[in-house]
PDB file with SEQRES, HELIX, SHEET and CRYST1 records, atoms N, CA, C and O in Angstrom:
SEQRES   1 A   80  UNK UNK UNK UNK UNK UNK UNK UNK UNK UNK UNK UNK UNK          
SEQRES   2 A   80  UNK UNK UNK UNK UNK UNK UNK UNK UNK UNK UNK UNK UNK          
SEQRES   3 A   80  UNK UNK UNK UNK UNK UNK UNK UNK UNK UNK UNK UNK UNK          
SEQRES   4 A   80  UNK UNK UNK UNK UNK UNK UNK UNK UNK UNK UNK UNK UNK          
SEQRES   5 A   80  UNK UNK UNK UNK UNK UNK UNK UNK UNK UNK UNK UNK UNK          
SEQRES   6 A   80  UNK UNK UNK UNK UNK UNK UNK UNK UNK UNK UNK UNK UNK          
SEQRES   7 A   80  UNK UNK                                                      
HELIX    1 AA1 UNK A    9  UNK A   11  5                                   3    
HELIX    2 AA2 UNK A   45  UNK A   49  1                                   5    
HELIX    3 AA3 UNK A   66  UNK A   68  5                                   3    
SHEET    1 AA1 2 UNK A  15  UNK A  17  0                                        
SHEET    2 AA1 2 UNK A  76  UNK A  78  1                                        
SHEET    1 AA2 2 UNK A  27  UNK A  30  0                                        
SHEET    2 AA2 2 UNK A  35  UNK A  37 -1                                        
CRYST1    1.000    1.000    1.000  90.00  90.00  90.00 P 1           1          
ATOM      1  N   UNK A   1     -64.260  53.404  81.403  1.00  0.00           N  
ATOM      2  CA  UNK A   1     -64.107  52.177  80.646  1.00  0.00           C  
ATOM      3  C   UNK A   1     -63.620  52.530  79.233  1.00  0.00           C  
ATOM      4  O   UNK A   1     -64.237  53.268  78.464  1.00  0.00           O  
ATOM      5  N   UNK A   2     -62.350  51.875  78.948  1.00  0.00           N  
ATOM      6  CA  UNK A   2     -61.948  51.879  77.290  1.00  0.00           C  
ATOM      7  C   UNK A   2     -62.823  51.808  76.236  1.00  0.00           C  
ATOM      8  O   UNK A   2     -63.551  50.815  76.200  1.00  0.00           O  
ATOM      9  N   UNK A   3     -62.958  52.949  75.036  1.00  0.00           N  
ATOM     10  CA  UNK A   3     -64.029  52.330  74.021  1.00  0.00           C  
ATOM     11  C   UNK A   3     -63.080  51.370  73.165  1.00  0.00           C  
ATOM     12  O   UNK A   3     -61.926  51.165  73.541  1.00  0.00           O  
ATOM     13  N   UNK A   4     -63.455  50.946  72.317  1.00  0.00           N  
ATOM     14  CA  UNK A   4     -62.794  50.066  70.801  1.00  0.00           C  
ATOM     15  C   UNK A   4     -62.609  51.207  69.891  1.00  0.00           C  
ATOM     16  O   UNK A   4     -63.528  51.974  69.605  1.00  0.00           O  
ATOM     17  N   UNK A   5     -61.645  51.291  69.528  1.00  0.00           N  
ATOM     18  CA  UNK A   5     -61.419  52.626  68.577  1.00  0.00           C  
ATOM     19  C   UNK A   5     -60.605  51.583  67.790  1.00  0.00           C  
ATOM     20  O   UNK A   5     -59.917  50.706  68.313  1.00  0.00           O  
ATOM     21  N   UNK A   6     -60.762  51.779  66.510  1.00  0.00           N  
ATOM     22  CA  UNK A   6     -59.793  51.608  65.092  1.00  0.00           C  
ATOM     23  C   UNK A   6     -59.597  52.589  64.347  1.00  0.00           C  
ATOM     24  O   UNK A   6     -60.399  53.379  63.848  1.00  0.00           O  
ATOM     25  N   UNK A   7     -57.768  52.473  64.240  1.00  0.00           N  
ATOM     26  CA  UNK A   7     -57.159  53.225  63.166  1.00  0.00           C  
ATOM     27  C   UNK A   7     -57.350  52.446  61.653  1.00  0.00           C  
ATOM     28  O   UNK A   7     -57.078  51.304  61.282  1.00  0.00           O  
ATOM     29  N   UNK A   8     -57.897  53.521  61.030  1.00  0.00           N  
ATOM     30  CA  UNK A   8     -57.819  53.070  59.394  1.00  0.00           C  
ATOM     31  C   UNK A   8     -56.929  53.937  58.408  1.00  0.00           C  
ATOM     32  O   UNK A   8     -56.638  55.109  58.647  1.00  0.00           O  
ATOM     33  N   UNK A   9     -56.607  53.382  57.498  1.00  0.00           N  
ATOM     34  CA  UNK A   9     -56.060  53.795  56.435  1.00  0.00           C  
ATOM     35  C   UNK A   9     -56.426  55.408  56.651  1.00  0.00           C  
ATOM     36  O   UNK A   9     -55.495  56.199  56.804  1.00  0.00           O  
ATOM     37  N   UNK A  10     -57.474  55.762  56.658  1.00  0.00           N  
ATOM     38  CA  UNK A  10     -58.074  56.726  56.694  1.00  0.00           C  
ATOM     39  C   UNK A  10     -57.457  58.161  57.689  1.00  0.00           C  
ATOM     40  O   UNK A  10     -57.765  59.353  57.684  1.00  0.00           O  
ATOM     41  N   UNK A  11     -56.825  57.646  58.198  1.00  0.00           N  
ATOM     42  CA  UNK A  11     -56.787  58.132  59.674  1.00  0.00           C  
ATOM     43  C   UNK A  11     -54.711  58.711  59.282  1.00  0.00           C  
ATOM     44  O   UNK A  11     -54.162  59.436  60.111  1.00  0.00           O  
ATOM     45  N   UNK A  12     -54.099  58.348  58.295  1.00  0.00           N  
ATOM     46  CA  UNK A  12     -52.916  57.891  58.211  1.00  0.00           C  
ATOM     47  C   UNK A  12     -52.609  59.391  57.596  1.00  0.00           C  
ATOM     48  O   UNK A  12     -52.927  59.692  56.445  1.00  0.00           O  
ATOM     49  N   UNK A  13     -51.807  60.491  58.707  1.00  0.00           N  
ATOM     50  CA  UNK A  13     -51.517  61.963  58.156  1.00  0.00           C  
ATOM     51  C   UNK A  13     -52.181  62.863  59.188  1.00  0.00           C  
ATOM     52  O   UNK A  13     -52.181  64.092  59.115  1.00  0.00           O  
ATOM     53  N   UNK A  14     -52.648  62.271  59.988  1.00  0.00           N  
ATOM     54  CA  UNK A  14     -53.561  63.204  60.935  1.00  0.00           C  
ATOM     55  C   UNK A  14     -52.458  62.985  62.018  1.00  0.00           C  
ATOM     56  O   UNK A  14     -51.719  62.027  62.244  1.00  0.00           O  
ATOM     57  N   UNK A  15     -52.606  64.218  62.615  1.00  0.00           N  
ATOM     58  CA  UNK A  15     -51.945  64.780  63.953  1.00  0.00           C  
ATOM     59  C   UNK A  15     -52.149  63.920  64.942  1.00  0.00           C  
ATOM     60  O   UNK A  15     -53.250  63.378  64.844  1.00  0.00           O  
ATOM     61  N   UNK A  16     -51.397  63.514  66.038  1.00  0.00           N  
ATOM     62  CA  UNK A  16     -51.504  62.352  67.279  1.00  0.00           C  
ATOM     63  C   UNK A  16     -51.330  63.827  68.131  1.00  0.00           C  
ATOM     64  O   UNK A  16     -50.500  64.687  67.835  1.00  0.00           O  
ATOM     65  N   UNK A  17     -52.430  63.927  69.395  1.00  0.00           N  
ATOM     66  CA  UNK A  17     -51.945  65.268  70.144  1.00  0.00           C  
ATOM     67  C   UNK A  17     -52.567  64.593  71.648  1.00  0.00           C  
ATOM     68  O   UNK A  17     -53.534  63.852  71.825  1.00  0.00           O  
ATOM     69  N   UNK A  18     -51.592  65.178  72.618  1.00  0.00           N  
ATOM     70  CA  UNK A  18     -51.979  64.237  73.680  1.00  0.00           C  
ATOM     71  C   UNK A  18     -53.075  64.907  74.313  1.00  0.00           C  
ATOM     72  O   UNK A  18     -53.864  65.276  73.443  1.00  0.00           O  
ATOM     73  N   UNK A  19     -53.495  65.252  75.589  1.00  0.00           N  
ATOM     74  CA  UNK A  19     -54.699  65.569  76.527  1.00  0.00           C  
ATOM     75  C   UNK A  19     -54.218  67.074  76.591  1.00  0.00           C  
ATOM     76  O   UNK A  19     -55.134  67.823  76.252  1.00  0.00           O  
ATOM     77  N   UNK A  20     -53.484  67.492  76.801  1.00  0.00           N  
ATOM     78  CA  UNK A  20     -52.646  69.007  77.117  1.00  0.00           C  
ATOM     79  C   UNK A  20     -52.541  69.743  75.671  1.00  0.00           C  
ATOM     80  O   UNK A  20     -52.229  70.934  75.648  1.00  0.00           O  
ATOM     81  N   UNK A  21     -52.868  68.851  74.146  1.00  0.00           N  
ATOM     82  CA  UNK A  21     -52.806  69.430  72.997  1.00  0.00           C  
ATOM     83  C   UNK A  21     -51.290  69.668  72.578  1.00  0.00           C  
ATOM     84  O   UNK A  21     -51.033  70.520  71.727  1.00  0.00           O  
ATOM     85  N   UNK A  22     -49.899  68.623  73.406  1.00  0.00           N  
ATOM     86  CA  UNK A  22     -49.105  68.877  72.623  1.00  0.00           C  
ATOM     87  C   UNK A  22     -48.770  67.752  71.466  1.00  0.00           C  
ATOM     88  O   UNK A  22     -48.811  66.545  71.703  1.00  0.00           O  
ATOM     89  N   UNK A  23     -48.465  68.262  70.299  1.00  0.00           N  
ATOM     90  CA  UNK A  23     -48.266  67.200  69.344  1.00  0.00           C  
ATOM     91  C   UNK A  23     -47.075  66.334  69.305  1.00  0.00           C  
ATOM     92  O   UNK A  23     -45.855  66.486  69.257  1.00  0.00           O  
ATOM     93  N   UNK A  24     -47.906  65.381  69.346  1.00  0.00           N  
ATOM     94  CA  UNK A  24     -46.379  64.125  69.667  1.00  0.00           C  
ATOM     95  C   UNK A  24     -46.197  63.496  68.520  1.00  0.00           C  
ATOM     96  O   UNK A  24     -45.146  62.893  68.308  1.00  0.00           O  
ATOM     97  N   UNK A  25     -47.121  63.545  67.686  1.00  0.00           N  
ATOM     98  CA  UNK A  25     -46.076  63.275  66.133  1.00  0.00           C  
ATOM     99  C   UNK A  25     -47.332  63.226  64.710  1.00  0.00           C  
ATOM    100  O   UNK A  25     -47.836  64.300  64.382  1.00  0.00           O  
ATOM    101  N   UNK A  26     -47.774  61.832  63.900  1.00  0.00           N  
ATOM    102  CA  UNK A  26     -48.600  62.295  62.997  1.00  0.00           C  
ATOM    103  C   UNK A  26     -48.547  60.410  62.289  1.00  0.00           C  
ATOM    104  O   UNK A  26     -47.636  59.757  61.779  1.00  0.00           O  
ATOM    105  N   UNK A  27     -49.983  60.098  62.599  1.00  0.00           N  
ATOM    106  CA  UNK A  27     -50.008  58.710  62.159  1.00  0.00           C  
ATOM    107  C   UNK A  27     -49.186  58.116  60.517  1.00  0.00           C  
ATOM    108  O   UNK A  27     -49.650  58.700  59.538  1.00  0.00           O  
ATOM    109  N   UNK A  28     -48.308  57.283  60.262  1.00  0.00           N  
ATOM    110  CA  UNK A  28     -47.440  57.056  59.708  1.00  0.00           C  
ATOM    111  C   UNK A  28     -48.259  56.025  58.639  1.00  0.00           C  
ATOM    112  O   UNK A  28     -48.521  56.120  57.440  1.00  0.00           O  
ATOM    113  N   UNK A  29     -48.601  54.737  59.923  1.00  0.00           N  
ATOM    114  CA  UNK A  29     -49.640  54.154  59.044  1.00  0.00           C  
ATOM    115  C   UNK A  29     -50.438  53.548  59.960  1.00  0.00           C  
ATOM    116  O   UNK A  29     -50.116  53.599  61.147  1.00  0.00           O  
ATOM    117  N   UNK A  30     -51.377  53.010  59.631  1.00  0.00           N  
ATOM    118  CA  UNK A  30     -52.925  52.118  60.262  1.00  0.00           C  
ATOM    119  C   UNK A  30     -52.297  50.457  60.027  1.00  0.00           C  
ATOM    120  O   UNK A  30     -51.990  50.016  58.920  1.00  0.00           O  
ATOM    121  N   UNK A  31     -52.188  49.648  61.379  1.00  0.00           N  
ATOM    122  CA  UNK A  31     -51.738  48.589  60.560  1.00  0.00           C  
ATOM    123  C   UNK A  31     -52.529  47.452  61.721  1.00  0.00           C  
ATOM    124  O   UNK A  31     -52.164  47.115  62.847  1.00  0.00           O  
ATOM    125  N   UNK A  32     -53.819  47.022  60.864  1.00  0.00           N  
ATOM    126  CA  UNK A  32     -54.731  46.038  62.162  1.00  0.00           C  
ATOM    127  C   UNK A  32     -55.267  46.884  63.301  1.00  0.00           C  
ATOM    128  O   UNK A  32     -54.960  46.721  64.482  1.00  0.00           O  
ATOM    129  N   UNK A  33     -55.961  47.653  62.908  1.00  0.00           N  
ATOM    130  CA  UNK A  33     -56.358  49.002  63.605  1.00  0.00           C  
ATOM    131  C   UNK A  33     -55.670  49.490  64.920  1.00  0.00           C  
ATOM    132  O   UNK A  33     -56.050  49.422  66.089  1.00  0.00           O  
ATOM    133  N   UNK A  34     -54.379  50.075  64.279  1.00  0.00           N  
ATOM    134  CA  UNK A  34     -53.662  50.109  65.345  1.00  0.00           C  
ATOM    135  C   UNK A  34     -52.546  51.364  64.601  1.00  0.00           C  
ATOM    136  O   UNK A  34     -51.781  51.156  63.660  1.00  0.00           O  
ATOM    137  N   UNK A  35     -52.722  52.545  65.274  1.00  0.00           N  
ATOM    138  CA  UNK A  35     -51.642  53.588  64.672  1.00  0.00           C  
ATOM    139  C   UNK A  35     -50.268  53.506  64.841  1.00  0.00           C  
ATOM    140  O   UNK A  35     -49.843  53.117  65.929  1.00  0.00           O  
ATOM    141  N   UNK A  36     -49.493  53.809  63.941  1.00  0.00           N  
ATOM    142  CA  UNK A  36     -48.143  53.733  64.075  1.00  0.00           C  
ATOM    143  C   UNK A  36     -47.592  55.381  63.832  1.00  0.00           C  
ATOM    144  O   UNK A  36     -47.973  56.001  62.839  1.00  0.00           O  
ATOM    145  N   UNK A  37     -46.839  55.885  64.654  1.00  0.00           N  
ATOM    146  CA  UNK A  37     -46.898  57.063  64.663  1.00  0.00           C  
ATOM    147  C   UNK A  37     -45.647  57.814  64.561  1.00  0.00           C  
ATOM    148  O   UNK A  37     -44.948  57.977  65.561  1.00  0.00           O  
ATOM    149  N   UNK A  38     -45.309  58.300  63.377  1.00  0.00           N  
ATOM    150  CA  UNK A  38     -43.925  59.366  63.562  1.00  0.00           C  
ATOM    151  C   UNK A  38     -43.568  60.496  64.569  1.00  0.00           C  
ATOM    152  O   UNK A  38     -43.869  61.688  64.520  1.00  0.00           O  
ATOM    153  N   UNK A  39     -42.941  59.899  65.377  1.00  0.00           N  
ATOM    154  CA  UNK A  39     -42.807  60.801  66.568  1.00  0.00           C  
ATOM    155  C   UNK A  39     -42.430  62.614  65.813  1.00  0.00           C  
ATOM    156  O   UNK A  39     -41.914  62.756  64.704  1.00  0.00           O  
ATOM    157  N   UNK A  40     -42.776  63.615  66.593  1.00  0.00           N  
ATOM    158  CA  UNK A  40     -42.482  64.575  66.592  1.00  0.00           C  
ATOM    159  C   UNK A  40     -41.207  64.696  67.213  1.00  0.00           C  
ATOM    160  O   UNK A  40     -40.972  64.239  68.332  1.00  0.00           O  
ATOM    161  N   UNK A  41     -40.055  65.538  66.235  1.00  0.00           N  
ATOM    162  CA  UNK A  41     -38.941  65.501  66.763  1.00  0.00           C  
ATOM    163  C   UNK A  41     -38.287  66.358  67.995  1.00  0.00           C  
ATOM    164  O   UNK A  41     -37.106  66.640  68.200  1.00  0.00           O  
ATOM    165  N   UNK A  42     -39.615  66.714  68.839  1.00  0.00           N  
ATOM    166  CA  UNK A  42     -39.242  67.045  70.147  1.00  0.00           C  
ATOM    167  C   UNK A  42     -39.509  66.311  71.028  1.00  0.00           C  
ATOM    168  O   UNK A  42     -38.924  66.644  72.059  1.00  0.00           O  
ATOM    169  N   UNK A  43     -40.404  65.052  71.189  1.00  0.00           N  
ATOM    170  CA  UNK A  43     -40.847  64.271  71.792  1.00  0.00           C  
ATOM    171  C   UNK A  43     -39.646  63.439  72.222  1.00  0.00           C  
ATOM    172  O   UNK A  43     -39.061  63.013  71.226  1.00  0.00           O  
ATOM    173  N   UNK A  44     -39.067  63.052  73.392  1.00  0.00           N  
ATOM    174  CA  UNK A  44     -38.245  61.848  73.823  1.00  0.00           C  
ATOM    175  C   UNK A  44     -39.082  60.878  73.813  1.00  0.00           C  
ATOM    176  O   UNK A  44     -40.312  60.827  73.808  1.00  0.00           O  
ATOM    177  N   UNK A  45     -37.839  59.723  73.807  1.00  0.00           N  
ATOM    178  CA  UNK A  45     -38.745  58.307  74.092  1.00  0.00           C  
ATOM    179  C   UNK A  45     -39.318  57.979  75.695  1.00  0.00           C  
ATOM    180  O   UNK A  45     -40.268  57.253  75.985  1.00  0.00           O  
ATOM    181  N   UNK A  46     -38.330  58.838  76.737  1.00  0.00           N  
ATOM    182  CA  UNK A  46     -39.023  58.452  77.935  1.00  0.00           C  
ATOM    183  C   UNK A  46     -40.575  59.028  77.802  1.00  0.00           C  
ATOM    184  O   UNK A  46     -41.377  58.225  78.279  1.00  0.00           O  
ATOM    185  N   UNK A  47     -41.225  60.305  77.233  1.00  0.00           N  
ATOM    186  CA  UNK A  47     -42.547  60.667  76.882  1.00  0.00           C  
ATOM    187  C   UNK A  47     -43.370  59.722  76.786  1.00  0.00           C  
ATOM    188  O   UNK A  47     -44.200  59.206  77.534  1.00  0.00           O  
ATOM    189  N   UNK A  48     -42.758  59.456  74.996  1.00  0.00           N  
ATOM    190  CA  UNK A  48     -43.618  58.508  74.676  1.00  0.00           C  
ATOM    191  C   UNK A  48     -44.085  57.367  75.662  1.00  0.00           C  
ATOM    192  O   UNK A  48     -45.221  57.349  76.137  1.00  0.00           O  
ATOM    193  N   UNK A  49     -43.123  56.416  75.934  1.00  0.00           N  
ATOM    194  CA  UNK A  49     -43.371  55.187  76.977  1.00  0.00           C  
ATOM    195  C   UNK A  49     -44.471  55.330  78.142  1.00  0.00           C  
ATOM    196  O   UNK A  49     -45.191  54.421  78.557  1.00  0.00           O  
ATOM    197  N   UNK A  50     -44.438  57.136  78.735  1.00  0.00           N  
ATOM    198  CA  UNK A  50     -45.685  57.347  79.387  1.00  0.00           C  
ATOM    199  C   UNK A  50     -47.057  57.185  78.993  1.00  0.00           C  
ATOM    200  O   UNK A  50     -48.030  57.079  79.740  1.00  0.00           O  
ATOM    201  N   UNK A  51     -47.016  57.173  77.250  1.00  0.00           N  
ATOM    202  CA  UNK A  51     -48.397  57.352  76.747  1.00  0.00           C  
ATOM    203  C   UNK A  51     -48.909  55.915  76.651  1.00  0.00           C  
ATOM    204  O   UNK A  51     -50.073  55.973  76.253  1.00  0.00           O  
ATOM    205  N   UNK A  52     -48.570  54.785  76.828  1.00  0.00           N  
ATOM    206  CA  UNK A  52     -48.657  53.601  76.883  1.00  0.00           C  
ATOM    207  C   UNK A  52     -48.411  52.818  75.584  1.00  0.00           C  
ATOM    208  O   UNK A  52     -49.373  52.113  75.278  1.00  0.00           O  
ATOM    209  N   UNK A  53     -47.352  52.763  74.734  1.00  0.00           N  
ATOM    210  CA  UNK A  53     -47.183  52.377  73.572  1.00  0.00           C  
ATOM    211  C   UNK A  53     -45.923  52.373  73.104  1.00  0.00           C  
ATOM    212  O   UNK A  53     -45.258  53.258  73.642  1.00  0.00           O  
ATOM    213  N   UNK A  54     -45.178  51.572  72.122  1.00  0.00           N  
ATOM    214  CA  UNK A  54     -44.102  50.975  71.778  1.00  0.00           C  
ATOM    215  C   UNK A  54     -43.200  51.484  71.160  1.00  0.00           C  
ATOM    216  O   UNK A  54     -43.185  52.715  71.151  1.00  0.00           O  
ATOM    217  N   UNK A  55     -42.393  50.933  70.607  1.00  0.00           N  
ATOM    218  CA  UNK A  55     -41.646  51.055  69.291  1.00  0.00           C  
ATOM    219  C   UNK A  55     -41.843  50.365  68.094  1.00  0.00           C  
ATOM    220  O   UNK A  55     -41.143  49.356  68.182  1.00  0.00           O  
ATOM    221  N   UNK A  56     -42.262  50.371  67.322  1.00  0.00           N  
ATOM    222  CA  UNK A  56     -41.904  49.914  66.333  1.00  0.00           C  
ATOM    223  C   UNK A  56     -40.861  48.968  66.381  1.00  0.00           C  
ATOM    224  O   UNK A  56     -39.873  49.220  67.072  1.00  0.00           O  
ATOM    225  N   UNK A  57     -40.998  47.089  65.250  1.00  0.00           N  
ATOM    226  CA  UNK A  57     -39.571  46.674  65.212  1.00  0.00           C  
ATOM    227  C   UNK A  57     -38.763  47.646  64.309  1.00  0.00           C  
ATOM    228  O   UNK A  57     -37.616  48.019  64.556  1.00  0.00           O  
ATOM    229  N   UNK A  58     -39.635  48.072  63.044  1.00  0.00           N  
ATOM    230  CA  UNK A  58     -38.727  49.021  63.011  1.00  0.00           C  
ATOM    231  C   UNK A  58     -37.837  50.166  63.133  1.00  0.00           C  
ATOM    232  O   UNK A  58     -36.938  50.665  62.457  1.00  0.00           O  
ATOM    233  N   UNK A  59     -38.537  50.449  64.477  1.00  0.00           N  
ATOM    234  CA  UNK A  59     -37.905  51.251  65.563  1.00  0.00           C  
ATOM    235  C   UNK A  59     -37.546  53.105  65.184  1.00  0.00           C  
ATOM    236  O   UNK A  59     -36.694  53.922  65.533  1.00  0.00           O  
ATOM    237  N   UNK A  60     -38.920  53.095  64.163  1.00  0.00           N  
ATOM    238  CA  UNK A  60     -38.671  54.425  63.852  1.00  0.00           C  
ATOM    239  C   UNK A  60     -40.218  55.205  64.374  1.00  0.00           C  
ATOM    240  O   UNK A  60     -40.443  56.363  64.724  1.00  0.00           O  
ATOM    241  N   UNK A  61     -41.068  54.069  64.250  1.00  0.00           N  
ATOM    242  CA  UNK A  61     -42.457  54.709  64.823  1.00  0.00           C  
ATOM    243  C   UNK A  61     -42.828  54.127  66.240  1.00  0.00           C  
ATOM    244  O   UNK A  61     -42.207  53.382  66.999  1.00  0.00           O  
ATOM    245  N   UNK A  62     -44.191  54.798  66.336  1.00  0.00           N  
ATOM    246  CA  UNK A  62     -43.939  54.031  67.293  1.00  0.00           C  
ATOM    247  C   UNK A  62     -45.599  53.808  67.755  1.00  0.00           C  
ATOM    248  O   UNK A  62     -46.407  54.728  67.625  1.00  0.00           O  
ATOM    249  N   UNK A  63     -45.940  52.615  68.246  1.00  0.00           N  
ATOM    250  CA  UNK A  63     -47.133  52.035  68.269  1.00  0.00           C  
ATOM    251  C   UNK A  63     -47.885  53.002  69.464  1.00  0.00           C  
ATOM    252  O   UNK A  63     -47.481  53.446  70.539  1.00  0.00           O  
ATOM    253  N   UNK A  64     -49.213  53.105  68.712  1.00  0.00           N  
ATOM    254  CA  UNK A  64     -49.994  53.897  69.482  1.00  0.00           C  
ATOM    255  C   UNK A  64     -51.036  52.505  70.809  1.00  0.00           C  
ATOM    256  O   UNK A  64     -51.776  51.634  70.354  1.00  0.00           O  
ATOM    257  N   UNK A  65     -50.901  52.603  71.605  1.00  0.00           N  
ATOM    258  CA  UNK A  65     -52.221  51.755  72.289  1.00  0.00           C  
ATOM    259  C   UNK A  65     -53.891  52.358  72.109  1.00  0.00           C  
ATOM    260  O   UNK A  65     -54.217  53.480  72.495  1.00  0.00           O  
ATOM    261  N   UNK A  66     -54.925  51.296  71.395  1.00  0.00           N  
ATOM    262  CA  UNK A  66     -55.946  52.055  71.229  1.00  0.00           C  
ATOM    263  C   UNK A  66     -56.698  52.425  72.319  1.00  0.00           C  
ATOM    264  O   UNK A  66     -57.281  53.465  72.625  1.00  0.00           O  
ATOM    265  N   UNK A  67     -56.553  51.287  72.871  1.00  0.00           N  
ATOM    266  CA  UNK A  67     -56.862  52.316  74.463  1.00  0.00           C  
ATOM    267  C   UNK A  67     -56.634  53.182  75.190  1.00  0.00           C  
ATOM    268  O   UNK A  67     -57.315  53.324  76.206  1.00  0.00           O  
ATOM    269  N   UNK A  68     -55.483  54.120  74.849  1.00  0.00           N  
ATOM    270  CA  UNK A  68     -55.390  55.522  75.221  1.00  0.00           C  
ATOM    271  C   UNK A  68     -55.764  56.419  74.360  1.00  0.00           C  
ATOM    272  O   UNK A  68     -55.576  57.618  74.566  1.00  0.00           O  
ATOM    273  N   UNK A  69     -56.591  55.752  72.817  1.00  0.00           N  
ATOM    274  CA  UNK A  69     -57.211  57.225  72.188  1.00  0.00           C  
ATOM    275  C   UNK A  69     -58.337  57.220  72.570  1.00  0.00           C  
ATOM    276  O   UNK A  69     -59.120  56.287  72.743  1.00  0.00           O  
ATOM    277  N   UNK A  70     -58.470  58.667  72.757  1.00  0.00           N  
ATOM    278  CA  UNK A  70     -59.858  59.025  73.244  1.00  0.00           C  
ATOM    279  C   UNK A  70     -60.715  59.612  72.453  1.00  0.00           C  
ATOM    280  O   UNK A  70     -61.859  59.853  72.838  1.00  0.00           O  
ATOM    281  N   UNK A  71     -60.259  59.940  71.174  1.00  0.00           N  
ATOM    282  CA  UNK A  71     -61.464  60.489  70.130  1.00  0.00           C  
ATOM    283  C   UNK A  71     -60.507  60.373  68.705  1.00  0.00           C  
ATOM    284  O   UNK A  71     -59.280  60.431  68.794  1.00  0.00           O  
ATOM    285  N   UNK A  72     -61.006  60.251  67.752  1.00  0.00           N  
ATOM    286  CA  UNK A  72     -60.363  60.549  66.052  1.00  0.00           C  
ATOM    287  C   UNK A  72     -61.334  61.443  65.719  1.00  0.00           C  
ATOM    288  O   UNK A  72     -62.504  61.062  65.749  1.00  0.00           O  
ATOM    289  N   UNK A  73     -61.063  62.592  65.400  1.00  0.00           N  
ATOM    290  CA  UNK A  73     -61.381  63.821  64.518  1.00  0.00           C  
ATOM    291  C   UNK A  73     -60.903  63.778  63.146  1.00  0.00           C  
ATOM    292  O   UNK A  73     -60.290  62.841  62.636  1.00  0.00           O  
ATOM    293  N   UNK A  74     -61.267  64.977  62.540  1.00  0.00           N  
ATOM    294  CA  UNK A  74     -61.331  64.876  61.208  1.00  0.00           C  
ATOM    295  C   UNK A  74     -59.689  65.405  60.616  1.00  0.00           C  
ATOM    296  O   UNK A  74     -59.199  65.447  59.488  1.00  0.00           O  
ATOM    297  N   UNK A  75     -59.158  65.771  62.015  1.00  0.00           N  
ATOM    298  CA  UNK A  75     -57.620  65.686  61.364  1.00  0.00           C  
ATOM    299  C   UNK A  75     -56.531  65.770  62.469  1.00  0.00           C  
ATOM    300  O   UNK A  75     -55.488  66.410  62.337  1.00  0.00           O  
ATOM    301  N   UNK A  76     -56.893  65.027  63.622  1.00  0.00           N  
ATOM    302  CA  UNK A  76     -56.265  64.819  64.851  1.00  0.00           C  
ATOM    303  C   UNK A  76     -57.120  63.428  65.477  1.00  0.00           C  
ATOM    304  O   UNK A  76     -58.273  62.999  65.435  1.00  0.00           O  
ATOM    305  N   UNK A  77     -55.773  63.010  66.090  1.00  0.00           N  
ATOM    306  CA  UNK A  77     -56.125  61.636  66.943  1.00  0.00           C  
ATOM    307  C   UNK A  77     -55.951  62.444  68.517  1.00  0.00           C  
ATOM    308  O   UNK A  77     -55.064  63.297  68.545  1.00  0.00           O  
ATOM    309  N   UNK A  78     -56.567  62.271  69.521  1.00  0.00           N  
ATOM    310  CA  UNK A  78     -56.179  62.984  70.940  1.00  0.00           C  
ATOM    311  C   UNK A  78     -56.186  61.898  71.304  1.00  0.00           C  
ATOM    312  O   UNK A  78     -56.904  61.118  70.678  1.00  0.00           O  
ATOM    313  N   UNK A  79     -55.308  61.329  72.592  1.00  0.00           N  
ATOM    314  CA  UNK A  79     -54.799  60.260  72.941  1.00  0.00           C  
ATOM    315  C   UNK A  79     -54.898  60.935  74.484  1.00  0.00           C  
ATOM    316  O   UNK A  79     -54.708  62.146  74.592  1.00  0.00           O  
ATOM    317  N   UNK A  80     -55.261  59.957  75.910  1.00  0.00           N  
ATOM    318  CA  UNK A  80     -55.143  60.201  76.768  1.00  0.00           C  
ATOM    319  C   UNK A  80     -54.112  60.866  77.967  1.00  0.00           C  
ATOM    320  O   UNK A  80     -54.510  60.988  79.125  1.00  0.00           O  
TER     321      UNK A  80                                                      
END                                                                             
């Protein structure tokens, strides 16, 4: 079962790393507890779209779903 996780301000500079520990990019900003995330520039977009989450309208980040994070640490988000 999904917990409720919120991104805060707080959270905005920390590493996004998926289940396997590769880094897919680094929260950009917190916006309605919800990460927006600068992709890592090895990451494709077909990747991302697996992790369950968007684009940005401004189409440079890209929306994290909080229901695929599975923990916030003190300087990494791990995402399912």
């Amino acid at each position: 079962m999904p917990r409720n996780v919120t991104v805060t301000d707080d959270d905005v500079g920390k590493r996004v790393v998926d289940r396997s520990g590769t880094v897919v990019g680094s929260v950009a900003e917190a916006r309605n507890g919800v990460a927006y995330v600068d992709p890592d520039t090895a990451i494709t977009a077909t990747y991302l779209a697996t992790l369950g989450g968007s684009y940005a309208a401004d189409g440079s980040s890209f929306r994290i779903d909080p229901a695929t994070i599975e923990r916030i640490a003190d300087r990494e988000i791990r995402i399912r």
